[in-house]
C-alpha positions as CSV (number, residue, x, y, z in Angstrom):
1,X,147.6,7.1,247.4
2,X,146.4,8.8,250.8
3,X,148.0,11.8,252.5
4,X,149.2,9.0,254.8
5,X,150.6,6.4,252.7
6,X,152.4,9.5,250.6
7,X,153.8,10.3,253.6
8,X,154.8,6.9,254.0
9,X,156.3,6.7,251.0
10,X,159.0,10.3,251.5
11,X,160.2,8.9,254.7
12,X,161.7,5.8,252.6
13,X,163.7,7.9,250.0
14,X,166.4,10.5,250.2
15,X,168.2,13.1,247.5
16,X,164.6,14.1,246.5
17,X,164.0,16.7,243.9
18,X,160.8,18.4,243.9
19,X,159.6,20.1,240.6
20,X,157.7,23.2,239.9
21,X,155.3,24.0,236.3
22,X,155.8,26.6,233.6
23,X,154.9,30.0,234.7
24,X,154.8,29.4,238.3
25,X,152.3,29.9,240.6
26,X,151.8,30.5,244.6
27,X,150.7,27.5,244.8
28,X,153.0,25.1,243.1
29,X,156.1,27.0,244.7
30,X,154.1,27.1,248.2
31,X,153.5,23.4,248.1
32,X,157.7,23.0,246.6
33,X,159.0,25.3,249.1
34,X,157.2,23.8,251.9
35,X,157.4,20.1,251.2
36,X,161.3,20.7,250.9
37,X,161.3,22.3,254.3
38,X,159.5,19.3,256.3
39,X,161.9,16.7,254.2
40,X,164.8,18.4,255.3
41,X,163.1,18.9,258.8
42,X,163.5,15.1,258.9
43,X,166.9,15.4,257.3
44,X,166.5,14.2,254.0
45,X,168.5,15.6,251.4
46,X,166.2,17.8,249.2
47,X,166.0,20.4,246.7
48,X,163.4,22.4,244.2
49,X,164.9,22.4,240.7
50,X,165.2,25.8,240.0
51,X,162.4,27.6,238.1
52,X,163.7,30.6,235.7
53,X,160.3,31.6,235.4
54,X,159.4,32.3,239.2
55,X,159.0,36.1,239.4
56,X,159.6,38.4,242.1
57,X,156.8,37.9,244.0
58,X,157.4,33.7,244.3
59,X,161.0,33.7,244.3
60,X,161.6,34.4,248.3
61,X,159.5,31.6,249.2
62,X,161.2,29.0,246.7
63,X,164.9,30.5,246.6
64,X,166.0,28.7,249.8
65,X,165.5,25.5,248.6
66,X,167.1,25.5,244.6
67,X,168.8,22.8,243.9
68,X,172.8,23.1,243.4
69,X,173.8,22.4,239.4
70,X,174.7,18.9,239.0
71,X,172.2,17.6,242.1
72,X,171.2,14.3,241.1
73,X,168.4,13.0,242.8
74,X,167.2,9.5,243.8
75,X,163.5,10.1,243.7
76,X,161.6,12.9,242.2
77,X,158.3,14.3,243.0
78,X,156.1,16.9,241.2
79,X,153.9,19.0,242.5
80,X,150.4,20.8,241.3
81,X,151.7,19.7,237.8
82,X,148.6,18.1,235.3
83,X,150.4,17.7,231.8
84,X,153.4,17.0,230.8
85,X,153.4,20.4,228.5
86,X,153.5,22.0,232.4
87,X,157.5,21.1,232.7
88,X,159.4,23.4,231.6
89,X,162.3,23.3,229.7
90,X,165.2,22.0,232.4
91,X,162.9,19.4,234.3
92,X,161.5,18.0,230.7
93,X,164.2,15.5,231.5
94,X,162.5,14.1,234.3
95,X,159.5,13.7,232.5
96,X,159.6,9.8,232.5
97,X,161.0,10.1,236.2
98,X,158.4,11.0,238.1
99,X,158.4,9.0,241.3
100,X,155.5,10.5,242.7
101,X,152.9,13.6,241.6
102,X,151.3,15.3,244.2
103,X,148.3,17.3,242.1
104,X,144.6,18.3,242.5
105,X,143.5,19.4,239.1
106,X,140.7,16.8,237.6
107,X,142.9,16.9,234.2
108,X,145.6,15.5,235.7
109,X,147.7,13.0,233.1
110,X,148.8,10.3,235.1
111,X,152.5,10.2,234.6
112,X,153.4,10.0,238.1
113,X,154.5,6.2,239.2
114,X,152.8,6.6,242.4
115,X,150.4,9.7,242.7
116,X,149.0,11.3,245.5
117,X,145.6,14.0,243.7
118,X,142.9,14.9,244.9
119,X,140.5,16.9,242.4
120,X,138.4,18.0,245.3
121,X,140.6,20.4,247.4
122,X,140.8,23.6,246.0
123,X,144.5,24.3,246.3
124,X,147.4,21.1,245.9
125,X,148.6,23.3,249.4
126,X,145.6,21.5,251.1
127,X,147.2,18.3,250.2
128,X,150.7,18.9,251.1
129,X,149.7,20.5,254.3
130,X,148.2,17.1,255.1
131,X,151.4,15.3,253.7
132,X,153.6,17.7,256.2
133,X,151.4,16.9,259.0
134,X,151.8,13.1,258.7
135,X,155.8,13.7,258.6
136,X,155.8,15.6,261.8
137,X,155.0,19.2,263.1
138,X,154.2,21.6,260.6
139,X,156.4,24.2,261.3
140,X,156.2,28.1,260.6
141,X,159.0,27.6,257.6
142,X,156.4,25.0,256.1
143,X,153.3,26.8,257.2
144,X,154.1,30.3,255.4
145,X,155.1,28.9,251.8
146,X,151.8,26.6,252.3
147,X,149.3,29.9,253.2
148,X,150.8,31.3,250.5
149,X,150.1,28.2,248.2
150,X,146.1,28.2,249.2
151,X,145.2,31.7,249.9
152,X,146.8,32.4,246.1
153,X,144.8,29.7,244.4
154,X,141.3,30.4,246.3
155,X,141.8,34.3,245.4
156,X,141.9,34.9,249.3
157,X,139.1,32.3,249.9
158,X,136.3,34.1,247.5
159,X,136.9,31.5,244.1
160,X,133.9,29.3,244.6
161,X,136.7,26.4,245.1
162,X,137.0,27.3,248.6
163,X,135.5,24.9,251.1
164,X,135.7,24.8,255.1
165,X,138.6,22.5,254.7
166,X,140.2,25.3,253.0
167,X,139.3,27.8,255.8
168,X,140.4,24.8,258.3
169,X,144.1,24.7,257.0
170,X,144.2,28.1,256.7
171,X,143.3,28.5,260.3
172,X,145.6,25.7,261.6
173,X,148.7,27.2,259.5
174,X,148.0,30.9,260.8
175,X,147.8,28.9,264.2
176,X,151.8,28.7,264.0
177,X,152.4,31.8,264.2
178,X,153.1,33.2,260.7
179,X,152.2,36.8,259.2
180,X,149.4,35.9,257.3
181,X,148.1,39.8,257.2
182,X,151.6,40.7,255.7
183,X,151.0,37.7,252.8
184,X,147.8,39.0,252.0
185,X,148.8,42.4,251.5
186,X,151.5,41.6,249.3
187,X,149.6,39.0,246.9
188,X,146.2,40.9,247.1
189,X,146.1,44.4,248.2
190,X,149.6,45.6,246.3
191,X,149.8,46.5,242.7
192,X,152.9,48.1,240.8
193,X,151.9,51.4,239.1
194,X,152.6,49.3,235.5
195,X,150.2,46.7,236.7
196,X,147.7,49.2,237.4
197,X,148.4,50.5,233.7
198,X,148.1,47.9,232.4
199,X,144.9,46.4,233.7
200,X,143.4,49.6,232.2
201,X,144.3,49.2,228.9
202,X,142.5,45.6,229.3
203,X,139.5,46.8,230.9
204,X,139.1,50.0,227.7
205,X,139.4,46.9,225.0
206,X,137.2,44.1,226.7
207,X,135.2,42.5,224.1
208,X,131.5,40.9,225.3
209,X,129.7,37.8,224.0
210,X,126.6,36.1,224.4
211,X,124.6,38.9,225.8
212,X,127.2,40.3,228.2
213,X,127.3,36.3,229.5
214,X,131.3,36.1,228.2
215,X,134.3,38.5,228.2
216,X,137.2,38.5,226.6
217,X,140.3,41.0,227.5
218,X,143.6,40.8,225.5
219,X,147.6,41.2,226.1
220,X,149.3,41.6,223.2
221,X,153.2,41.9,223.2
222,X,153.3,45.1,222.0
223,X,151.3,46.2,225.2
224,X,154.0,44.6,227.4
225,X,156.6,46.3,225.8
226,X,154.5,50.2,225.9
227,X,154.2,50.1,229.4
228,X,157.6,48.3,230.0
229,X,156.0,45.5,232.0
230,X,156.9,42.3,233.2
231,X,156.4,38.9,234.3
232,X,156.5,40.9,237.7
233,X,153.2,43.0,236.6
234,X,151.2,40.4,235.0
235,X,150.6,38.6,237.6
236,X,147.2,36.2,237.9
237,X,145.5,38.7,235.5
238,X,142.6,36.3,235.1
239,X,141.1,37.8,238.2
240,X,140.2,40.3,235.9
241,X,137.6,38.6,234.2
242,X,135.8,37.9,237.7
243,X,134.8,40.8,239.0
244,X,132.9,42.3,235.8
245,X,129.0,42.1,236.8
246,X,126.8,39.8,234.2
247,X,129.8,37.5,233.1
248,X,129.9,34.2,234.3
249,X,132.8,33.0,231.7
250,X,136.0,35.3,231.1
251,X,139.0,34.3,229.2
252,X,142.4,36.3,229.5
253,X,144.5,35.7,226.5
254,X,147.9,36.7,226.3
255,X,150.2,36.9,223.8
256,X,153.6,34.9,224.0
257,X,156.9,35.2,221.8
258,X,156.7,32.7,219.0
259,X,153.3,33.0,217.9
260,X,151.1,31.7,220.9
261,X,148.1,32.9,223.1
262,X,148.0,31.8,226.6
263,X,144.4,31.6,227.5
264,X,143.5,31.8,231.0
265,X,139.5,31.0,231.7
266,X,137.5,31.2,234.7
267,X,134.0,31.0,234.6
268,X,131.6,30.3,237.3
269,X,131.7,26.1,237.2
270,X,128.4,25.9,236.0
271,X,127.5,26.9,233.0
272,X,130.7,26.7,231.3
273,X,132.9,24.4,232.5
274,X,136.5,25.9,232.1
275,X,138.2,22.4,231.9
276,X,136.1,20.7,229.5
277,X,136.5,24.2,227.2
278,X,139.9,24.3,227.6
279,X,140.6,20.2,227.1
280,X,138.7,21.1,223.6
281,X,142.0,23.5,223.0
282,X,144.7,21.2,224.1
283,X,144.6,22.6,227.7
284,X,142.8,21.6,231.2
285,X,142.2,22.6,234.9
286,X,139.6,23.1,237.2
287,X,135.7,23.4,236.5
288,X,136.1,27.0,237.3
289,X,139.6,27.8,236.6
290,X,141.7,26.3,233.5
291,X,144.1,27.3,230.9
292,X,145.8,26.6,227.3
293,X,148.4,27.6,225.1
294,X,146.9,28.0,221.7
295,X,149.4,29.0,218.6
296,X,148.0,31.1,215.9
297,X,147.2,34.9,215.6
298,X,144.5,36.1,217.4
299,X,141.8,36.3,215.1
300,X,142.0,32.8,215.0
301,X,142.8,31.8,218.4
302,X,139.7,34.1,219.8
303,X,137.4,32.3,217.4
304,X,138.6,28.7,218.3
305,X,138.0,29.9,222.5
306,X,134.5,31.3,221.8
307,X,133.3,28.3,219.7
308,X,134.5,26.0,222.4
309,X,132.7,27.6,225.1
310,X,129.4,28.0,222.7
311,X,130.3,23.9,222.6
312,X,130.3,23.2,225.9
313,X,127.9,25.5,227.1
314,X,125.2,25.0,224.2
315,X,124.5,28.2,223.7
């Protein structure tokens, strides 16, 4: 479906729930929280389903907007959700009950009964800022959640996703008056003294393949719980892996409870493509930007990653 006929489509319904993936991101609660505000700007009855895993630096945006225990909605929308292994544990029951998916990862499953994606906009904000637009006047409540949304998954507009659409909905959301310095200071130019610990310890164990081409850094548990970090500190570590000169492909694994490695890979689009690596692993994404969830120790888990990449990027 268009922009338009998604539009379209919200106008008919009411009691709309709008869910959020595991681990949350800026820019699935930006495109929740904003969406929610331009339905209810039209007086629809809406609500995010509460995320427990939203951390501190998400929650103000989303928090408004959770639904009320026992809300049962009429139509339910998801948005920047690929795979069903993205819903977490309280919205697994809308898994089959998916009205509409509003997405723009290429990997994107399909489970939506009416879906609204768009694989070439670097941030599922672009698309709900098009959404909001057709529904009326995209307010500064809307615009805020939404700047978040893209400016978190472009990196502040220097990931190689970021087009001049980006820059153009960035510019017409900072038209409406909202503190876009203020958001960028806090997602970008703000780190928690544990953060800053902890990206240390990463950057002293960083392990290099293929001639300095591939870099691995590592977070086990027991690192976590040395530095008493959180959810709050580990934060979009996979920026990380960008900024090391002579790597094109860097994976951030991190260790879960239970037994898993959450593998986060960016790479530069072209010689490795962090989708197709990560599909090999159960995963998916972006060409530049993908993830997976990979159970086994680490031994084993590092040696699956690197032998997919060495697959895909022949070499």
């Amino acid at each position: 479906m268009t922009t338009k006929e998604t539009a379209a489509l919200l106008r008919q319904q009411d009691r709309i729930l709008i869910l959020t993936h595991r681990r949350p991101d800026g820019d699935t609660i930006g495109c929740a929280a904003a969406l929610c505000s331009a339905l209810r700007a039209l007086g629809k009855t809406a609500y995010v389903l509460t995320n427990p895993e939203t951390t501190d630096l998400y929650r103000p945006y989303a928090a408004p907007y959770w639904a009320p225990e026992g809300f049962q909605p009429d139509f339910v929308v998801s948005v920047d959700i690929a795979a069903r292994g993205l819903f977490f544990p309280a919205e697994e029951i809308y898994l089959e009950r998916v009205d509409l998916a509003i997405d723009h990862h290429p990997s994107y499953e399909g489970f939506g009964k009416a879906s609204c994606v768009d694989p070439s906009r670097a941030a599922c904000g672009e698309i709900v800022y098009e959404i909001c637009r057709e529904l009326g006047e995209v307010t500064p409540e809307a615009a805020l959640p939404l700047y978040v949304a893209i400016a978190t998954d472009t990196g502040c507009f220097v990931y190689t996703n970021t087009t001049a659409n980006t820059h153009a909905v960035a510019a017409a959301l900072m038209a409406t008056g909202i503190d876009a310095g203020a958001v960028n200071k806090r997602h970008f130019r703000t780190k928690s003294r544990k953060r800053i610990a902890l990206e240390a310890d990463m950057l002293s164990h960083m392990e290099f393949y293929q001639e300095g081409r591939v870099v691995f850094l590592f977070v086990p548990l027991r690192l976590m719980e040395r530095l008493g970090a959180d959810e709050n500190d580990a934060d979009d570590l996979a920026t990380l892996a960008t900024i090391i000169g002579g790597v094109d492909c860097g994976a951030i694994f991190r260790e879960l409870p239970g037994g898993e490695w959450k593998i986060s890979l960016r790479t530069d689009g072209v010689r490795v493509n962090a989708t197709k690596v990560c599909k090999r692993l159960g995963g998916g994404g972006h060409a530049a930007a993908a993830g997976a969830t990979v159970p086994g120790d680490l031994d084993a888990v590092r040696a699956a990653l690197l032998s997919a990449i060495q697959a895909e990027a022949g070499a």
